[in-house]
C-alpha positions in Angstrom: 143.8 7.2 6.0 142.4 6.3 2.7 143.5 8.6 0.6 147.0 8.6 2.5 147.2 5.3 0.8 145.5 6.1 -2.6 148.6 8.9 -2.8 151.1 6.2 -2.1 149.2 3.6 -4.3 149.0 6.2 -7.3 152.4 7.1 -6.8 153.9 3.5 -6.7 152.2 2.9 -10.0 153.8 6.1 -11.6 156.8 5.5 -10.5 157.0 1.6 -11.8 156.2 3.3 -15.0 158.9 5.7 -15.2 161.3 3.4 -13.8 160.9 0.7 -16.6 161.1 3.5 -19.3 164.7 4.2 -17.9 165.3 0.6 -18.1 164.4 -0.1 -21.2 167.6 2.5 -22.5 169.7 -0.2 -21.2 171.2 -2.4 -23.8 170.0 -5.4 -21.8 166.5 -6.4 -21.3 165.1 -6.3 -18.0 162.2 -7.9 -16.9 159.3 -5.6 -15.3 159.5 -6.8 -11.7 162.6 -5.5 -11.1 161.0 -1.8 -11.2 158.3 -3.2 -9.3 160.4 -4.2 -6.2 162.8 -1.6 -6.2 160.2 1.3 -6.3 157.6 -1.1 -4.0 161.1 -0.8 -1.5 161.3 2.6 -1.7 157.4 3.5 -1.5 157.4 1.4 1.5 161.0 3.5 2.6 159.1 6.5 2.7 155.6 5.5 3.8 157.5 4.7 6.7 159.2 7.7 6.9 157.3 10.7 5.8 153.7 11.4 6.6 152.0 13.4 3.7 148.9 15.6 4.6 147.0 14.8 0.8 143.9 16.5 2.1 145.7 19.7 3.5 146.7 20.5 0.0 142.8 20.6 -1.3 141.1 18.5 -4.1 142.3 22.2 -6.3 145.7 21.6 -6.1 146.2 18.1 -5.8 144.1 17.8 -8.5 146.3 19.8 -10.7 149.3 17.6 -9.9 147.4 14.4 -11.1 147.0 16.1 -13.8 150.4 17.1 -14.6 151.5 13.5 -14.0 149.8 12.1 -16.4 150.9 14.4 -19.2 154.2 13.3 -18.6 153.0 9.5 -19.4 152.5 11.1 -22.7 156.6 11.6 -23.5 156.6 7.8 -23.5 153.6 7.2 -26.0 155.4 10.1 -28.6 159.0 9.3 -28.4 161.3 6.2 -28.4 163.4 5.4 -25.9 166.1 7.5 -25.4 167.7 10.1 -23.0 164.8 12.3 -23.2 162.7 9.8 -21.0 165.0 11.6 -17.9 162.9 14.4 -18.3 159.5 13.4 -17.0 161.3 11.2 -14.2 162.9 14.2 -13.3 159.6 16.1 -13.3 158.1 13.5 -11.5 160.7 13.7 -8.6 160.2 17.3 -8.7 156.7 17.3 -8.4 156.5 15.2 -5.9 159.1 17.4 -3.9 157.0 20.4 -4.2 153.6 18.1 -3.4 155.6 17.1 0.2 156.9 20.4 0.7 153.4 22.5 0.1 151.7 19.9 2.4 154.1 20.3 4.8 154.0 23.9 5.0 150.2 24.3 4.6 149.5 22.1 7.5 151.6 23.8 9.6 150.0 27.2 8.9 146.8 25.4 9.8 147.6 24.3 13.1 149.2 27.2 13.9 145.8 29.2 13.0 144.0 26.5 15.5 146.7 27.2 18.4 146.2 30.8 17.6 142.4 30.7 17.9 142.5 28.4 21.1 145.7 31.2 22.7 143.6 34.0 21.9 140.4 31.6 23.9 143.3 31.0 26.4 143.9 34.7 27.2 140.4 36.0 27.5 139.8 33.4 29.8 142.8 34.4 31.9 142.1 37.8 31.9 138.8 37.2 32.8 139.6 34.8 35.7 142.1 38.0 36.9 139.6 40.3 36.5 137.5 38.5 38.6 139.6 37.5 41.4 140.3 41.1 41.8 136.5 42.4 41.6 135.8 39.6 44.6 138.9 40.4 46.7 137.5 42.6 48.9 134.7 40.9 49.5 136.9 38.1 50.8 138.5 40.2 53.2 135.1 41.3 54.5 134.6 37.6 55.1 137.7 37.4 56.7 137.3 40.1 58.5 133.8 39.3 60.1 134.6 35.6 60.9 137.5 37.0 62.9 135.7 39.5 64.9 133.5 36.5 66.0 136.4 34.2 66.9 135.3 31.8 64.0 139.6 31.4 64.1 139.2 27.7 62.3 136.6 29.0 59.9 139.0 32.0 59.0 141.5 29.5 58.2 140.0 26.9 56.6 138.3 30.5 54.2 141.7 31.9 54.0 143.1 28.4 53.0 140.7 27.9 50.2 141.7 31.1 48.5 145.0 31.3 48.3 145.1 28.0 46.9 142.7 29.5 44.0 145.1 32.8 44.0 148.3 30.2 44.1 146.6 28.6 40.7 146.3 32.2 39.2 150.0 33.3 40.1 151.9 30.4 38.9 150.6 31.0 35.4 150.2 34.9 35.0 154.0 36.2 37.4 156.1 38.3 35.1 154.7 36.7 32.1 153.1 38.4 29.1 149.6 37.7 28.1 149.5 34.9 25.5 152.4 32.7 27.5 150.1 33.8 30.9 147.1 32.5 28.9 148.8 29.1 28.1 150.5 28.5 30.9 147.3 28.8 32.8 145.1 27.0 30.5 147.6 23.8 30.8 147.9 24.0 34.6 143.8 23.8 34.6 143.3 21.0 32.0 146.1 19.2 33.7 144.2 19.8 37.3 141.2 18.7 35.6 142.5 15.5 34.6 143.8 15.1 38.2 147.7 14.9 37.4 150.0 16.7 39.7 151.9 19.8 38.1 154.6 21.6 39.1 155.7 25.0 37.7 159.8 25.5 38.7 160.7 29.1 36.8 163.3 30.8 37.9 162.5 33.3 35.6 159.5 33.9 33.3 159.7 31.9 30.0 158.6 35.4 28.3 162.4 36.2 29.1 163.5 33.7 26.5 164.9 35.1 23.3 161.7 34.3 20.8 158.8 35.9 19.7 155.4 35.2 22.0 154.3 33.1 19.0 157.2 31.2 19.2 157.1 30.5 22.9 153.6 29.8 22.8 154.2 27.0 20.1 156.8 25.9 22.1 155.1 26.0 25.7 152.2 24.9 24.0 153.3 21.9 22.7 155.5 20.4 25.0 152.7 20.8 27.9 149.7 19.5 25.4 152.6 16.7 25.0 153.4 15.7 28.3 149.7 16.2 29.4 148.1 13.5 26.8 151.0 11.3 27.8 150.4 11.5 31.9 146.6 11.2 31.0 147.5 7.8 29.0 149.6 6.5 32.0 147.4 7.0 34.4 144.3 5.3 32.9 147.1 2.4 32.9 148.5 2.5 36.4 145.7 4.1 38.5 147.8 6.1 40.1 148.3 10.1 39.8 150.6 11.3 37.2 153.0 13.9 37.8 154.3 16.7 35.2 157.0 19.3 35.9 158.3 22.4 33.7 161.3 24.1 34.9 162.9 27.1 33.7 166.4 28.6 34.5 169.3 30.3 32.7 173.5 29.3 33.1 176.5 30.5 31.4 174.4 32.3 28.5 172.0 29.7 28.2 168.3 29.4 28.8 167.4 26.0 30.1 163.6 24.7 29.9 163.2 21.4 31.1 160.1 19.1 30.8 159.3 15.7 32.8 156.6 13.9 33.0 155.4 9.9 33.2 154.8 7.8 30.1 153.6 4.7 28.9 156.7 3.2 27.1 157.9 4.6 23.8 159.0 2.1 20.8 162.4 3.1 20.3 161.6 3.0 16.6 159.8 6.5 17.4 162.1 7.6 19.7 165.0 8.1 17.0 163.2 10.7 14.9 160.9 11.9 17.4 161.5 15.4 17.1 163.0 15.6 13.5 160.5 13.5 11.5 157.1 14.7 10.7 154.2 11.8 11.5 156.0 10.5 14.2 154.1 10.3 17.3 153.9 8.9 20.9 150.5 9.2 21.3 147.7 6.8 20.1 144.1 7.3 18.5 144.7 10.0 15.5 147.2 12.0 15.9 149.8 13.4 13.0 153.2 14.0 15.4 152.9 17.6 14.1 153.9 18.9 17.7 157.1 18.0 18.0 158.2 18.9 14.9 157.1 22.6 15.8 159.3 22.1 18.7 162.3 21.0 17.2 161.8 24.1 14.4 161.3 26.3 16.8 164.7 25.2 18.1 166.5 25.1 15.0 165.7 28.8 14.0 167.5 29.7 17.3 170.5 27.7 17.2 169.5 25.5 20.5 170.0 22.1 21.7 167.3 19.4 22.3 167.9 16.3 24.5 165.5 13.7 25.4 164.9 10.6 27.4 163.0 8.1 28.5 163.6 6.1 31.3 161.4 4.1 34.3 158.2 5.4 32.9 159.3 8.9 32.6 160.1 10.9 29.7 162.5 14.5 29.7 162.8 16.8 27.1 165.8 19.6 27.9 166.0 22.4 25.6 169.0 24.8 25.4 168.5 28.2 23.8 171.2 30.9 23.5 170.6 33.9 25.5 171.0 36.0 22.5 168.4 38.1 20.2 
């Protein structure tokens, strides 16, 4: 958080600067605080708004745009006023864009490097869970098999019971799906059984149906189960009670239609407006950048779909609409 406000502090500082050069082209003197509260306003505006990654970017980099700001300072010390000061505001501006736009993208390909390294954990874990299942199956049977032949009818049952509700974990992640999707899906329903909330998988069809690349549904998946999972795990250490999470799945009149519910601890409505649009926004507490949902909504974006949320009596719903076309 430090250097989060360092950035903005620098940057406020620069900006005063620049600002009162413009001013002082006007024919009429202005005095310096009113740069000072208009770009303190706007500072604040954005602070608000955006959420920078400074440290994603490297001491390299951001060093170099330091740097470069402070040679523009120089235009001021070699020239009287006049037009020309527009040029290093401008540059400023500009550098600044690029500075939000490289953080941007950098952290993105950095927590999509994580997610891949925790899918590929996901997978090999799934396949190895398969693997196994299907290496001790007939040695269940035999169990079966020899309890039966003795009349151990109850113990049978209560053998028989056991495994299929292993087997029922297994095939609610892996049916019809392909590996990395399998791999998530399975890994969620786990660390969601772990954390003793109720889940319910409702496909109609496999999401590896949907129109996207397996990155792209994985991100997606990913997300909006990691989501819903932090949230139920908040609410319950408030209510004591067992939190429930559903992901549903179906496709209507060309459209695929993924819903997502689950309870939540009340969201401030001044992060519900740009939940899935603004990056740094964030439902959850402790540190945590909002990166997810902004993955989400991209994801959306690049295929033409609709999002819809809302939260209501301690339960939140996101419905996503994708176009069933490649």
């Amino acid at each position: 958080m430090k250097p989060f406000l360092m950035y903005w502090g620098f940057i406020a500082v620069l900006g005063i600067v620049h600002l009162h050069a413009l001013l002082m082209l006007l024919p009429w003197g202005i005095p310096i605080y009113i740069p000072c509260v208009l770009v303190i306003g706007i500072i604040y505006y954005f602070f608000k708004k955006t959420f920078i990654q400074i440290a994603s970017l490297g001491r390299s980099f951001n060093g170099m745009l330091l740097v470069m700001q402070l040679l523009l300072l120089s235009i001021y010390a070699v020239n009287k006023p006049s037009f020309i000061y527009l040029v290093p505001f401008l540059l400023f501006v500009a550098i600044e864009i690029v500075r939000q736009n490289c953080a941007w993208k950098v952290s993105a390909l950095l927590v999509e490097g994580k997610q891949f390294e925790e899918e590929r954990t996901h997978f090999n874990e799934t396949f190895r869970v398969v693997r196994g299942e299907r290496h001790d199956f007939l040695k269940h049977v035999s169990a079966i098999h020899f309890m039966l032949e003795n009349e151990q009818n109850g113990e049978a049952k209560a053998y028989l019971d056991d495994l299929v509700d292993g087997y029922k974990e297994t095939n609610l992640s892996i049916k019809g799906e392909k590996g990395m999707v399998a791999g998530i899906l399975h890994q969620m329903y786990r660390r969601a059984q772990n954390a003793g909330i109720s889940v319910v998988y409702d496909l109609d069809l496999p999401l590896s149906t949907m129109p996207l690349s397996d990155k792209e549904i994985v991100t997606l998946i990913g997300n909006l189960l990691s989501n819903s999972i932090d949230a139920c795990e908040e609410w319950q250490s408030e209510h004591k009670k067992e939190a429930l999470l559903s992901l549903q799945l179906y496709k209507r009149s060309g459209l695929y239609v993924l819903i997502c519910k689950n309870h939540s601890k009340p969201i401030p409505t001044s992060i519900l407006d740009s939940l899935f649009e603004t990056y740094g926004k964030t439902t959850k507490t402790g540190k945590h950048e909002g990166l997810g949902t902004k993955l989400i909504h991209d994801v959306i974006k690049e295929h033409h779909g609709f999002l819809d949320f809302v939260y209501k009596e301690e339960e939140f719903t996101v419905k996503i609409k994708i176009p069933a076309i490649r």
